[in-house]
C-alpha positions as a LaTeX table, in Angstrom:
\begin{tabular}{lrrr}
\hline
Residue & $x$ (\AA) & $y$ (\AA) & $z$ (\AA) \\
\hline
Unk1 & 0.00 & 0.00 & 0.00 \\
Unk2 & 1.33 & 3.03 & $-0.96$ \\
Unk3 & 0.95 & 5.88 & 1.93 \\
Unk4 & 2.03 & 8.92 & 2.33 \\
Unk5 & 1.83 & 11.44 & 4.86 \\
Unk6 & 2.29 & 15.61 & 4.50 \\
Unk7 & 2.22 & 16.45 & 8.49 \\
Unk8 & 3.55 & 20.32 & 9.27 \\
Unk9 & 2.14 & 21.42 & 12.25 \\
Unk10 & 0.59 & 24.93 & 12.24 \\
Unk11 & 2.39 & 27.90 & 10.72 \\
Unk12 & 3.57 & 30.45 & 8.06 \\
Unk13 & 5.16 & 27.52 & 5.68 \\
Unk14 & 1.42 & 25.64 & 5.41 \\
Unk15 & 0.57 & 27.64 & 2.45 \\
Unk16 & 4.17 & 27.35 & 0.21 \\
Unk17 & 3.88 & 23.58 & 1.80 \\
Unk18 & 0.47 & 22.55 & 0.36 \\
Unk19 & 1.41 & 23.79 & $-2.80$ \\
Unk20 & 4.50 & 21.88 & $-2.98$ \\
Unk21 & 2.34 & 18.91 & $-2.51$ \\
Unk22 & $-0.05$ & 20.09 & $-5.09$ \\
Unk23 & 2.05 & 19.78 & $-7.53$ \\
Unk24 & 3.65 & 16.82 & $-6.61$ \\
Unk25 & 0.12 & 14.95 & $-6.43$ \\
Unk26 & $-0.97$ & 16.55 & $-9.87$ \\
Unk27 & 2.12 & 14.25 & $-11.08$ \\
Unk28 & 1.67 & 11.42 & $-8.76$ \\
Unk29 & $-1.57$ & 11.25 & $-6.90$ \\
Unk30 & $-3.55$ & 8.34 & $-8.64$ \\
Unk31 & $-1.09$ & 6.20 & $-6.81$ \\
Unk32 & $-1.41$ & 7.37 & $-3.55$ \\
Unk33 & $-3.62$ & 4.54 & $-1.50$ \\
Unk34 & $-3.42$ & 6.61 & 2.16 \\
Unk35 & $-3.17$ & 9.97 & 2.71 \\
Unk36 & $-2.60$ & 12.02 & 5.82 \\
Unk37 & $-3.00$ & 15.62 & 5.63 \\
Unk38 & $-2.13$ & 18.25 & 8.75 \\
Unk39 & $-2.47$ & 21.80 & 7.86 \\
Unk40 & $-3.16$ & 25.32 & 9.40 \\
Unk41 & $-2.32$ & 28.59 & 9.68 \\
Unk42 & $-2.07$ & 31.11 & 12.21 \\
Unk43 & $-5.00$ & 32.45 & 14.01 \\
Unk44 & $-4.08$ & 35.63 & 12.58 \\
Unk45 & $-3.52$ & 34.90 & 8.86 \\
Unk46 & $-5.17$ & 36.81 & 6.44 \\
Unk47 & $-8.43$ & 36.18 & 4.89 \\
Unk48 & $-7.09$ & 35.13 & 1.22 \\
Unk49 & $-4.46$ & 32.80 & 2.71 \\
Unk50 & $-7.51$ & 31.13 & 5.11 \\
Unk51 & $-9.00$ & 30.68 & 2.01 \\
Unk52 & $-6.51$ & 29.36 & $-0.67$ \\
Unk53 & $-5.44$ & 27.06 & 2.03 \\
Unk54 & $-8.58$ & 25.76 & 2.15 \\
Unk55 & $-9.03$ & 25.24 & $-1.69$ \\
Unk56 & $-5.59$ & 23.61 & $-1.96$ \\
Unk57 & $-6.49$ & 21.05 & 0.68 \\
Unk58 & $-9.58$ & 19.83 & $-1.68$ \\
Unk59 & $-7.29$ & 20.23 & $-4.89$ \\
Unk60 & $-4.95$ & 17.81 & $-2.90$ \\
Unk61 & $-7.67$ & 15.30 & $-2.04$ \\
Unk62 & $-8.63$ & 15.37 & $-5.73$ \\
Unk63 & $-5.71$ & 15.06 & $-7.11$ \\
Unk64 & $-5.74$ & 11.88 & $-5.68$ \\
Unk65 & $-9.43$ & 10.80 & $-6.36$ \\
Unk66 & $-11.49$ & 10.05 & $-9.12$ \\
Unk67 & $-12.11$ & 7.37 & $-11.40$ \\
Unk68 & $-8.32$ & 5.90 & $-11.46$ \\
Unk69 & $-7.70$ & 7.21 & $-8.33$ \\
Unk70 & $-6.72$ & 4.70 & $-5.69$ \\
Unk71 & $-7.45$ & 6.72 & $-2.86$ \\
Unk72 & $-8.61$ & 3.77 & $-0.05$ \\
Unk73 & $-7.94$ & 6.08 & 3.28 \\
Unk74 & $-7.50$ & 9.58 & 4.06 \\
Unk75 & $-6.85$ & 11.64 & 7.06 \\
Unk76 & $-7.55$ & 15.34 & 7.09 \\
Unk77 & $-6.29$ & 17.52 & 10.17 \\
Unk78 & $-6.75$ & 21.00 & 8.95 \\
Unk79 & $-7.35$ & 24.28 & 11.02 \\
Unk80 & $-9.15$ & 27.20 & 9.26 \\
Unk81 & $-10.98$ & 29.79 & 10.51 \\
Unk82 & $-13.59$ & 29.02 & 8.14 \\
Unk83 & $-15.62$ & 25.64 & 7.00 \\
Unk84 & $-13.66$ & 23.03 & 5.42 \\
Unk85 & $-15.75$ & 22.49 & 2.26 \\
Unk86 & $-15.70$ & 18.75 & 1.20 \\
Unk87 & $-17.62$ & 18.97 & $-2.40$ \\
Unk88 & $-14.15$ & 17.14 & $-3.57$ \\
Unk89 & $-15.89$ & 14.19 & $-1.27$ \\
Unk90 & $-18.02$ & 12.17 & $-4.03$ \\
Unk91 & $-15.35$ & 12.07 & $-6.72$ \\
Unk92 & $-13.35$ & 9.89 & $-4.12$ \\
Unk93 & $-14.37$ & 6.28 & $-5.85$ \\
Unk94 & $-12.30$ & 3.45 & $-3.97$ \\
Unk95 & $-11.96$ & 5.44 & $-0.30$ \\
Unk96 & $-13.26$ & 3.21 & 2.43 \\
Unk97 & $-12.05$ & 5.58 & 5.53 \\
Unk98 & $-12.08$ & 9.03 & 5.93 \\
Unk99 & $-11.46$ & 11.17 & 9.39 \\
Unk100 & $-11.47$ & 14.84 & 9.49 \\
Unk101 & $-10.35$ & 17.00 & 11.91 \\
Unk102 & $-11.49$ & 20.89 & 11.62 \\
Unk103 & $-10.46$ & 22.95 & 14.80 \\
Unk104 & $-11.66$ & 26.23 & 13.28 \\
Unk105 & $-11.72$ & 29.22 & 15.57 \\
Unk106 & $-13.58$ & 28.46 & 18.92 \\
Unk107 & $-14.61$ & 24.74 & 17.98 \\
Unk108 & $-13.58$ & 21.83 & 16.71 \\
Unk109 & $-15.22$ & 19.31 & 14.59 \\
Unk110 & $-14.51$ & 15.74 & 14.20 \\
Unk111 & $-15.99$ & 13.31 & 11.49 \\
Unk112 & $-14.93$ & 9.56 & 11.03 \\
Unk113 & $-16.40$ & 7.40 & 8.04 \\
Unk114 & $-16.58$ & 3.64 & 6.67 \\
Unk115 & $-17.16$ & 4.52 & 3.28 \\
Unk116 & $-17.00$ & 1.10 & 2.13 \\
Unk117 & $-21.06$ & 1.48 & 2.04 \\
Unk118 & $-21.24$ & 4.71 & 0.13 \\
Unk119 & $-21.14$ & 4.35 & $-3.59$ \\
Unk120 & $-19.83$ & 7.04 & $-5.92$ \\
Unk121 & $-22.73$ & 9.00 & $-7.98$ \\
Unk122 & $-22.52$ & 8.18 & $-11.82$ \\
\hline
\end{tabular}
């Protein structure tokens, strides 16, 4: 099984980090069988960076889904101020666990799956 894990605790780097990985999953994500993403800024990082931060994370996710994607597990740790959006979610064809972590500001949310039930849409 192929697994790879992209943990960097919470700081200025997360943003020049996820893209790193971005690109690096554009070229090799259908591969990747397990991922394990940790990611967050600052509590006091801009807006825009909150935001692109969050987008990357889902450009991540699908650049390791989809129809020849061999995404079976994935971990998500990611701390934004805002909602983590997870429309990426039903492209995600052969993942059969998913666990995400959002500790945006003041709460933190924690979701744990079997998706080995859910089917993809067609």
């Amino acid at each position: 099984m192929s697994a790879h894990k992209f943990k960097y605790k919470y700081g200025r780097q997360a943003l020049p980090r996820a893209r790193a990985l971005l690109l690096w999953l554009e070229r090799h994500g259908a591969h990747v069988q397990r991922l394990d993403l940790s990611l967050g800024l600052p509590d006091d990082a801009a807006a825009a960076e909150q935001s692109e931060l969050g987008s990357l994370v889902g450009r991540c996710v699908a650049a390791c889904g989809g129809a020849a994607g061999q995404l079976q597990e994935l971990h998500l740790s990611v701390r934004l101020q805002d909602l983590l959006r997870l429309d990426w979610l039903p492209a995600l064809c052969s993942l059969q666990r998913l666990t995400v972590e959002s500790g945006a500001r003041n709460s933190e949310v924690v979701f744990t799956a079997d998706a080995r039930e859910c089917r993809c849409g067609g």
